[in-house]
C-alpha positions as CSV (number, residue, x, y, z in Angstrom):
1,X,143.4,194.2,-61.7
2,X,141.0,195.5,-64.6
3,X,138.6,198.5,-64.5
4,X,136.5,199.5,-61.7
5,X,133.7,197.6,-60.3
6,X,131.5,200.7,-58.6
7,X,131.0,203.0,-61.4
8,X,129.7,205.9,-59.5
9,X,126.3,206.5,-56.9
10,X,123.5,206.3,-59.5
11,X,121.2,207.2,-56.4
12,X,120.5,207.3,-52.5
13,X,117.6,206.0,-51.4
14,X,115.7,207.9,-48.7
15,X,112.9,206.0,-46.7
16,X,109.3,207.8,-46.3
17,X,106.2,206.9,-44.6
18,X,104.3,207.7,-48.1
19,X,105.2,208.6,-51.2
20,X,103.4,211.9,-50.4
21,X,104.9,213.4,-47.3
22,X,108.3,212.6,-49.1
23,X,107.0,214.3,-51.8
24,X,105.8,217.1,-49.9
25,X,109.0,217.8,-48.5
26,X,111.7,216.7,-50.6
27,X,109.5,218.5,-54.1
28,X,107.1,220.9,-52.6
29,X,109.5,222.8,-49.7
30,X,113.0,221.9,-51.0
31,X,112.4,221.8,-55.0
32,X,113.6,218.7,-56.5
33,X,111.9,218.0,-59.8
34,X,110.0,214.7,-60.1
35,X,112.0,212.6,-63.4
36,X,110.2,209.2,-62.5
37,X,107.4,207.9,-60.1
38,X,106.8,203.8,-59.8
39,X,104.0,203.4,-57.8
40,X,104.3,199.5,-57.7
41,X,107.5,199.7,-56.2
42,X,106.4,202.3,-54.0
43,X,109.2,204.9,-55.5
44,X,110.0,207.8,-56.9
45,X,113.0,209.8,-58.5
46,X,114.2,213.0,-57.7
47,X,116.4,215.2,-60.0
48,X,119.5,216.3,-58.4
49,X,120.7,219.4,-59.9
50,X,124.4,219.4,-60.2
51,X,124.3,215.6,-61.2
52,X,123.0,212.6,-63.1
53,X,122.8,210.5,-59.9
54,X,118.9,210.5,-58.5
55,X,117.5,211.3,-54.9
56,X,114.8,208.3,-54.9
57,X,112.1,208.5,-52.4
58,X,110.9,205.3,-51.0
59,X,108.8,203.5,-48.8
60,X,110.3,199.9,-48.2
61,X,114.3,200.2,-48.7
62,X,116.4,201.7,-46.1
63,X,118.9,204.7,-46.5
64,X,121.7,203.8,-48.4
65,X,123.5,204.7,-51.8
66,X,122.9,202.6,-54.5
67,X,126.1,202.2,-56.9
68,X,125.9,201.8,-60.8
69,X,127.8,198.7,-62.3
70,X,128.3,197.8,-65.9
71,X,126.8,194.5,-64.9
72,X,125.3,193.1,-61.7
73,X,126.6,189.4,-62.8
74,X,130.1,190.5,-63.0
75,X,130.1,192.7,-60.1
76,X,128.6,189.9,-57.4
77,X,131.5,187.3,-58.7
78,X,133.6,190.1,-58.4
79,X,133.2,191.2,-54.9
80,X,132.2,187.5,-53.9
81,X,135.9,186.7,-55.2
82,X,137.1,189.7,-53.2
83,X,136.0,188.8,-50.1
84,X,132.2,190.4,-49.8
85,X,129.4,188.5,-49.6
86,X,125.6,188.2,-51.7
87,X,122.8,189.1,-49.7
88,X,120.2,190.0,-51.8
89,X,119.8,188.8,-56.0
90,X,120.7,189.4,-58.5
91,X,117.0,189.9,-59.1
92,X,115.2,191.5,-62.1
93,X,114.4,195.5,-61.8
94,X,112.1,197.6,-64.6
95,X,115.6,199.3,-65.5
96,X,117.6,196.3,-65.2
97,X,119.4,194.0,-62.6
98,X,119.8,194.7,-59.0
99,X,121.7,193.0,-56.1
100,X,122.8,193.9,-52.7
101,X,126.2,192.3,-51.2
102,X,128.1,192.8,-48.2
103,X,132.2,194.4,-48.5
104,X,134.3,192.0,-45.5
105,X,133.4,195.3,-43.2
106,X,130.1,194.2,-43.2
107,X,128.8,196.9,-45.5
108,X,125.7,196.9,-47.7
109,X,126.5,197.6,-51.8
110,X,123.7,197.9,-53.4
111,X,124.2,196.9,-57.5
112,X,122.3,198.4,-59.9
113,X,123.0,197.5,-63.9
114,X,121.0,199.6,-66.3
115,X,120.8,197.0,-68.8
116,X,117.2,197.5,-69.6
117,X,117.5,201.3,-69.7
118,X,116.6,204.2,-67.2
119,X,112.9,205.3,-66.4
120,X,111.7,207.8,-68.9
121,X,112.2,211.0,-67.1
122,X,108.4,213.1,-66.7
């Protein structure tokens, strides 16, 4: 069968109406540390502190976990040979390749390869 396609939830996305009421909640009141802020994409990264995976604030994706996958190529045809579907991609990111696909249940994947390398962390 060969190794794993989902390596494990590099981070869950949580829609806000701004970047600063998210931030006002999710750093000021509950404490997460800011490691990365992408205005452009209307984004930013929250440390989590009993793992590497990130709580990203964000004003245009829904709520939903995004997976980490050696490769975002490999994983579509993958999945696509599985059964699931592409919905979204694979499209350029500014840490690499994302795409979103559909498992047969109709369930959203979100694909994230880190082949250009994470954010620098502030």
């Amino acid at each position: 069968m060969g190794e794993e396609v989902l390596r494990k939830v590099d981070a869950v996305t949580v829609r806000v109406p701004t970047l600063a009421a998210g931030l006002a909640f999710y750093a000021d009141r509950l404490g997460h540390r800011v490691l990365w802020r992408n205005e452009e994409a209307g984004q930013v990264g929250l440390a989590l502190p009993e793992s590497d995976s990130e709580l990203v604030l964000t004003t245009a994706q829904d709520y939903e976990p995004n997976w980490l996958v050696q490769s975002v190529e490999q994983a579509v045809e993958r999945l696509v040979r599985a059964g699931g579907r592409l919905l979204v991609g694979p499209v350029d990111i500014p840490v690499g390749r994302l795409a979103v696909v559909a498992d047969p249940f109709g369930n959203r994947l979100v694909l994230v390869d880190l082949s250009k390398g994470p954010y620098e962390t502030a």
